[in-house]
Biopython code that builds the backbone (N, CA, C, O; Angstrom):
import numpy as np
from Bio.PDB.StructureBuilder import StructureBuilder

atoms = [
    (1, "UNK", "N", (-2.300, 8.050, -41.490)),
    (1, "UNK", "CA", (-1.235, 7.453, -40.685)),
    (1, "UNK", "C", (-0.935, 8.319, -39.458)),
    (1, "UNK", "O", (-0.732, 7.853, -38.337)),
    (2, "UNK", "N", (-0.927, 9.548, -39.751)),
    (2, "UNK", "CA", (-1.000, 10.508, -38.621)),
    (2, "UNK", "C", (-1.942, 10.427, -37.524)),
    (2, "UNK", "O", (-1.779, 10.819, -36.369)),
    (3, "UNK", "N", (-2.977, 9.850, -38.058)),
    (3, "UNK", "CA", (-4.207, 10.188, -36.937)),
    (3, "UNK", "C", (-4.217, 8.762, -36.566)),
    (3, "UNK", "O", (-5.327, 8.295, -36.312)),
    (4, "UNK", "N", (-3.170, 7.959, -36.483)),
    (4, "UNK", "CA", (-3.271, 6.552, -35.992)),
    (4, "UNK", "C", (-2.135, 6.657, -35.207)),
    (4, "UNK", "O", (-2.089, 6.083, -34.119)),
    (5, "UNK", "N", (-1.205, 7.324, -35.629)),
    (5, "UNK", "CA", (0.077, 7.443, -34.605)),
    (5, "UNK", "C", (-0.491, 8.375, -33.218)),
    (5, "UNK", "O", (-0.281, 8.048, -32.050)),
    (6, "UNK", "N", (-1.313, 9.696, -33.696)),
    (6, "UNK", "CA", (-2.001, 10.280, -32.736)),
    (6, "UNK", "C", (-2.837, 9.677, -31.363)),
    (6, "UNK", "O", (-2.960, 10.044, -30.195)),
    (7, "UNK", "N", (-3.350, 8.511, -32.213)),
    (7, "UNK", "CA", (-4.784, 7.752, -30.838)),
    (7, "UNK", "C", (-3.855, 7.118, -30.422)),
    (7, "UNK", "O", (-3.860, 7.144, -29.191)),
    (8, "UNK", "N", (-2.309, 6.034, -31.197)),
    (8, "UNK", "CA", (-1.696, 5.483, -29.982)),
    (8, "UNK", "C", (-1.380, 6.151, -28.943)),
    (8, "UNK", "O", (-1.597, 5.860, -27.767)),
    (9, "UNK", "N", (-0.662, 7.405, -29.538)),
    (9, "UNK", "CA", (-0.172, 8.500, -28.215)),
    (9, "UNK", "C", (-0.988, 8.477, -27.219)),
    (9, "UNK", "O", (-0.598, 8.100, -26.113)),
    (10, "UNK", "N", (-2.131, 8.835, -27.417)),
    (10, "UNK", "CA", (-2.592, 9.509, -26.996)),
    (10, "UNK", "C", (-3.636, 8.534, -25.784)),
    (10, "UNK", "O", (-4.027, 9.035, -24.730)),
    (11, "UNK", "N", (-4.014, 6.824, -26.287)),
    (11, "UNK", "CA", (-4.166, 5.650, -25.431)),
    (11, "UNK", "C", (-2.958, 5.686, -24.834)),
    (11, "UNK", "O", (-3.222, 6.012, -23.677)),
    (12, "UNK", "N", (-1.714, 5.537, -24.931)),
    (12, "UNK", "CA", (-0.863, 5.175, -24.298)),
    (12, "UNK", "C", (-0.622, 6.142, -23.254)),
    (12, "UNK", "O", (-0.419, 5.683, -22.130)),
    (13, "UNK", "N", (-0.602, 7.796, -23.464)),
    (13, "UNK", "CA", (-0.917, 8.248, -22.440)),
    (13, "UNK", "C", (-2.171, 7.857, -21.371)),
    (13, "UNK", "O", (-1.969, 7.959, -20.161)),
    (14, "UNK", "N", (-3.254, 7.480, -21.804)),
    (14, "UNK", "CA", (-4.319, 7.654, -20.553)),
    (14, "UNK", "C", (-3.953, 6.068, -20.193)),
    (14, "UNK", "O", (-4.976, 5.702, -19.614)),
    (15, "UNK", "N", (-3.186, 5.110, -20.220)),
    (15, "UNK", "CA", (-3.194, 4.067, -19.854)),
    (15, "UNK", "C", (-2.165, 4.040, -19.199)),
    (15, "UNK", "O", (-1.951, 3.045, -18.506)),
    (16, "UNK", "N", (-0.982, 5.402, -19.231)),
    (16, "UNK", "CA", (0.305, 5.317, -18.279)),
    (16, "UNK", "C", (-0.804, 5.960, -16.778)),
    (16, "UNK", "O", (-0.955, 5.409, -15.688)),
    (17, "UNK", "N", (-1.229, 6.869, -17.123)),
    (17, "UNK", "CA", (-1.982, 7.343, -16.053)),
    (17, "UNK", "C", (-2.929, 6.740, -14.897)),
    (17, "UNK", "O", (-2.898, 6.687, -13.668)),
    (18, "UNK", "N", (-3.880, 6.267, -16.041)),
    (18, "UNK", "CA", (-4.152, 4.686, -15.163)),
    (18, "UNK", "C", (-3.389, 4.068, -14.623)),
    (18, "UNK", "O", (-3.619, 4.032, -13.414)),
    (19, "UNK", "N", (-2.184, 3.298, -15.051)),
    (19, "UNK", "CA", (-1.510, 2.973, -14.361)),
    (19, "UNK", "C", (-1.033, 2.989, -12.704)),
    (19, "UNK", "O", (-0.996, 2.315, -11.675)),
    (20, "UNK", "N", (-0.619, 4.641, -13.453)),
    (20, "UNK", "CA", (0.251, 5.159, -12.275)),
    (20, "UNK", "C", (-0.582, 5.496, -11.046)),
    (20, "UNK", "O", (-0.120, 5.658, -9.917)),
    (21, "UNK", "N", (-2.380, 5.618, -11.534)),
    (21, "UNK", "CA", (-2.888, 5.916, -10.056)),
    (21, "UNK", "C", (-3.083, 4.583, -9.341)),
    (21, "UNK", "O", (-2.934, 4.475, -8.124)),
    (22, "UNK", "N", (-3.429, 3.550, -10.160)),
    (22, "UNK", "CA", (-4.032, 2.328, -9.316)),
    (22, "UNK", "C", (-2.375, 1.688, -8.770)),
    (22, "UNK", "O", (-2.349, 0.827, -7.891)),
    (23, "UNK", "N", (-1.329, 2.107, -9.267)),
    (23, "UNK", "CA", (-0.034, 1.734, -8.234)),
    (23, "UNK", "C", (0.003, 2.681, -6.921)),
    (23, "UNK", "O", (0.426, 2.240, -5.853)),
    (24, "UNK", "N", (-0.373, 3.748, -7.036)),
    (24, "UNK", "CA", (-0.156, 4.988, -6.352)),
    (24, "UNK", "C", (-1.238, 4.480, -5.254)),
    (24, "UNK", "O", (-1.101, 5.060, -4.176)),
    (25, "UNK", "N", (-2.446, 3.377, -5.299)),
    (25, "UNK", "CA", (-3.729, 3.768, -4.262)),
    (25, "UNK", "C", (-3.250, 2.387, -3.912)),
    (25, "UNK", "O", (-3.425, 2.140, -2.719)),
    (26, "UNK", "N", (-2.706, 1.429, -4.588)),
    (26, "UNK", "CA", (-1.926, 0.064, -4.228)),
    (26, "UNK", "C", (-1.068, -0.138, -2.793)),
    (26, "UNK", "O", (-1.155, -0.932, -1.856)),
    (27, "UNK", "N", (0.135, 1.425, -3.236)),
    (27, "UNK", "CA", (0.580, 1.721, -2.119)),
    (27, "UNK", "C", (0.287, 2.143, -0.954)),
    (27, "UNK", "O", (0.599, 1.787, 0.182)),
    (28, "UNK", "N", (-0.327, 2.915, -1.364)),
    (28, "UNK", "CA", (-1.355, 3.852, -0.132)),
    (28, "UNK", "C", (-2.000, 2.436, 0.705)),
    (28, "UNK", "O", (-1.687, 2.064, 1.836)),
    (29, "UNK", "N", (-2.650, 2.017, 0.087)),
    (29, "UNK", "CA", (-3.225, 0.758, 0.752)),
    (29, "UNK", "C", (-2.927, -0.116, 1.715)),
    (29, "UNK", "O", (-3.651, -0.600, 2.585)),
    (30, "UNK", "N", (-1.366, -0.335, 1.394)),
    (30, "UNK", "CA", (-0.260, -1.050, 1.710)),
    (30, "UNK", "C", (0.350, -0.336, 2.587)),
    (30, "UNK", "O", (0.772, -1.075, 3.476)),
    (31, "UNK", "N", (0.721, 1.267, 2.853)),
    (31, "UNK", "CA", (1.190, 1.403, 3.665)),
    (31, "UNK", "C", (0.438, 1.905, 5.450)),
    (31, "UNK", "O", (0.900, 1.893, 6.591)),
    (32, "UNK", "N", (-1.237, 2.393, 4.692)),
    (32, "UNK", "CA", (-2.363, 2.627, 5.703)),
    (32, "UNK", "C", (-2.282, 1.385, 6.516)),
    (32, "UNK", "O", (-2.123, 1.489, 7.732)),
    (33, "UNK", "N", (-2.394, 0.042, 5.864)),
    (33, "UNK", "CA", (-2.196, -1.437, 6.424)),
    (33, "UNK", "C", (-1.371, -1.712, 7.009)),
    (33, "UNK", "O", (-1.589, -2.689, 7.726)),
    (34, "UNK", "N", (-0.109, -1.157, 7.093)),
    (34, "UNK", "CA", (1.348, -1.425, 7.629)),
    (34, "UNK", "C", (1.546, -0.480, 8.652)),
    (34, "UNK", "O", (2.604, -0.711, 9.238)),
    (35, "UNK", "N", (0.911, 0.546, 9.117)),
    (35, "UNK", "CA", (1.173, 1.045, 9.781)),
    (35, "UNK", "C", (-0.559, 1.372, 10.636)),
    (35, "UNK", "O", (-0.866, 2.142, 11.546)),
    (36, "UNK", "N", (-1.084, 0.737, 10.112)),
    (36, "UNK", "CA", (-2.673, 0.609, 11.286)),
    (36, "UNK", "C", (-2.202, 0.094, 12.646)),
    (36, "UNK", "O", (-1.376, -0.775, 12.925)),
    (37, "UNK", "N", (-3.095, 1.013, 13.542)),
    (37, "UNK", "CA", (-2.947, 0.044, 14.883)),
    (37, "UNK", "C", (-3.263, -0.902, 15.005)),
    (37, "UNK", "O", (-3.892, -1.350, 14.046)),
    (38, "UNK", "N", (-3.040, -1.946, 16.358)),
    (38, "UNK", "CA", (-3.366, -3.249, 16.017)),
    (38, "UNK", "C", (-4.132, -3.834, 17.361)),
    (38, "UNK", "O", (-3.189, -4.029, 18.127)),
    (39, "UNK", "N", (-5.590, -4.296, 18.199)),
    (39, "UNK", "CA", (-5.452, -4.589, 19.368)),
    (39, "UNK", "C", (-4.980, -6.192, 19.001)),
    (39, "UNK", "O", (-5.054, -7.087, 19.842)),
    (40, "UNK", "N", (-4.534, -6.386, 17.747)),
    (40, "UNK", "CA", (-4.282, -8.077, 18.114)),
    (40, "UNK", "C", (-3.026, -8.475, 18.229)),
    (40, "UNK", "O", (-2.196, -8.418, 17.322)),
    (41, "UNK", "N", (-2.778, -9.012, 19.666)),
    (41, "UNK", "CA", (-1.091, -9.333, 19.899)),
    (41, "UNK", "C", (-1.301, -10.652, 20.515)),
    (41, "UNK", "O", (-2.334, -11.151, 20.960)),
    (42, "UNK", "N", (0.066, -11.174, 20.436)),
    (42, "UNK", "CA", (0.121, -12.138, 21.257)),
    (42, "UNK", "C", (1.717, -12.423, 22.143)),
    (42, "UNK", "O", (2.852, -12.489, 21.673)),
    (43, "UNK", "N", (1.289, -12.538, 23.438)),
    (43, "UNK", "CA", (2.841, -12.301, 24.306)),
    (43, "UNK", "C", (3.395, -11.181, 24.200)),
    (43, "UNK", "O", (4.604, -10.979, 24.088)),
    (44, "UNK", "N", (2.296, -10.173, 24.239)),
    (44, "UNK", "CA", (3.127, -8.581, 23.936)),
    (44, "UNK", "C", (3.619, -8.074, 22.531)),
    (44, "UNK", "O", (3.940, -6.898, 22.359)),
    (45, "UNK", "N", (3.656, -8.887, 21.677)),
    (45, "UNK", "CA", (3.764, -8.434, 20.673)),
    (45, "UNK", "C", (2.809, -8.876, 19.544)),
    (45, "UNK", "O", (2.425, -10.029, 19.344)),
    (46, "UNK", "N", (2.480, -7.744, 18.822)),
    (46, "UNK", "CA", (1.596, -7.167, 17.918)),
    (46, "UNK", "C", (1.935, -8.359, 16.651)),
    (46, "UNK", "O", (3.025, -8.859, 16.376)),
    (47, "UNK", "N", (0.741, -8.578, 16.081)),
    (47, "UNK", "CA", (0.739, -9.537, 14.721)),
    (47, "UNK", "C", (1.183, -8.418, 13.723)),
    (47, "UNK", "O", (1.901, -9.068, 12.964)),
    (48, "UNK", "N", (1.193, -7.320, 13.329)),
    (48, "UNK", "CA", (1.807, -6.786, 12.443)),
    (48, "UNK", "C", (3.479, -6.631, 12.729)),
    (48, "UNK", "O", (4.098, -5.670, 12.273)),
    (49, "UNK", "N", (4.151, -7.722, 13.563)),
    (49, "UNK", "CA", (5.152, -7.333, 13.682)),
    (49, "UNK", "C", (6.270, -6.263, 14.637)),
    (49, "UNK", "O", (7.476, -6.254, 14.882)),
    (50, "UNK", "N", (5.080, -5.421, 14.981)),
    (50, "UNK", "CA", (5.652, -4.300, 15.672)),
    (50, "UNK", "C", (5.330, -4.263, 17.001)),
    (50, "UNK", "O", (4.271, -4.806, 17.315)),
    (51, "UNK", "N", (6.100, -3.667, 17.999)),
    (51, "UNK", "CA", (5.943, -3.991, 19.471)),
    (51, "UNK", "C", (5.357, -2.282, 20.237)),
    (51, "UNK", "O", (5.963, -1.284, 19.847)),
    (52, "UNK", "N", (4.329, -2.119, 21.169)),
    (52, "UNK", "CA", (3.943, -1.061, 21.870)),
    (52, "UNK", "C", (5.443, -0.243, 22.474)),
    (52, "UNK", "O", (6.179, -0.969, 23.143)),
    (53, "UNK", "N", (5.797, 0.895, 22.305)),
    (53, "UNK", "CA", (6.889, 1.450, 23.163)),
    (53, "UNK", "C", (7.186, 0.876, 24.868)),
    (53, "UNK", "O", (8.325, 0.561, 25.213)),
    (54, "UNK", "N", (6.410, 0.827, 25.495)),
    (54, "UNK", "CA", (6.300, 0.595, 26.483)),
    (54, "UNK", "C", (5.969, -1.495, 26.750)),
    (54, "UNK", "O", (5.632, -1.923, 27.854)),
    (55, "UNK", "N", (6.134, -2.281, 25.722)),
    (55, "UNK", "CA", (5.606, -3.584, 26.125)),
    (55, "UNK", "C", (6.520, -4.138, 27.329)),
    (55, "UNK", "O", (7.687, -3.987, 27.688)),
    (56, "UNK", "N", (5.210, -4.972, 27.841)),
    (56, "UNK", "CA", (6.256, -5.693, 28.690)),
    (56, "UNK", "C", (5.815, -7.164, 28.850)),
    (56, "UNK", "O", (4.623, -7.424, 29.014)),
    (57, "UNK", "N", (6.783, -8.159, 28.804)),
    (57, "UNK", "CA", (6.321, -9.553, 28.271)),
    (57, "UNK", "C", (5.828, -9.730, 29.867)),
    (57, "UNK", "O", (6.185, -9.157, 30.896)),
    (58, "UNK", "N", (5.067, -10.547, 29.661)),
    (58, "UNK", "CA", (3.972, -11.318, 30.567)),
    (58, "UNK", "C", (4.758, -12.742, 30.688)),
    (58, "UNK", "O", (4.901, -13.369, 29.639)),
    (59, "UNK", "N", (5.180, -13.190, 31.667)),
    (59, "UNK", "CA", (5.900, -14.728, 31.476)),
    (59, "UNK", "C", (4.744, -15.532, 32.936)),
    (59, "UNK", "O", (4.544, -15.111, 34.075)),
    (60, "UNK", "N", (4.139, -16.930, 32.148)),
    (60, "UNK", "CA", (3.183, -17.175, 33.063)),
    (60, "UNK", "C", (3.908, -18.241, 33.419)),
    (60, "UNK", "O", (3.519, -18.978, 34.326)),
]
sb = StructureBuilder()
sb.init_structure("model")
sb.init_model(0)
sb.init_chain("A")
sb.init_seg("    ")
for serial, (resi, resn, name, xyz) in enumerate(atoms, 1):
    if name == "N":
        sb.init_residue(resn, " ", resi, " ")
    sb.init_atom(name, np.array(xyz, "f"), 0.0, 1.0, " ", f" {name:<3s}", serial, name[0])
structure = sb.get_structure()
C-alpha cells in the first residue's frame, strides 16, 4: 500500500511539472506574440492593436 501511495506521489509530482512548463512556454508564446513587431497596419495603426510612437494618420 505504501509503494502505491509512493508512485501516486510521485506521478502526480512529474505531471504538476509538466504542467507547469507547458503553461509557462504557453505564456511565453503569448506574450513574444503580443508584443512582436508588426509591418502590418492599416490607417496608421498596427493590427496588433498598438500604434508607432510617432504615427501619423494619413487622411486621403
Amino acid at each position: 500500500m505504501k509503494k502505491l501511495l509512493a508512485l501516486a506521489v510521485i506521478a502526480g509530482g512529474v505531471f504538476f511539472v509538466i504542467k507547469r512548463n507547458k503553461d509557462a512556454k504557453a505564456e511565453a508564446d503569448l506574450w513574444r506574440e503580443a508584443t512582436a513587431p508588426s509591418d502590418n497596419h492599416v490607417n496608421g495603426v498596427y493590427l496588433n492593436g498598438s500604434a508607432p510612437a510617432s504615427a501619423s494618420v494619413n487622411q486621403n
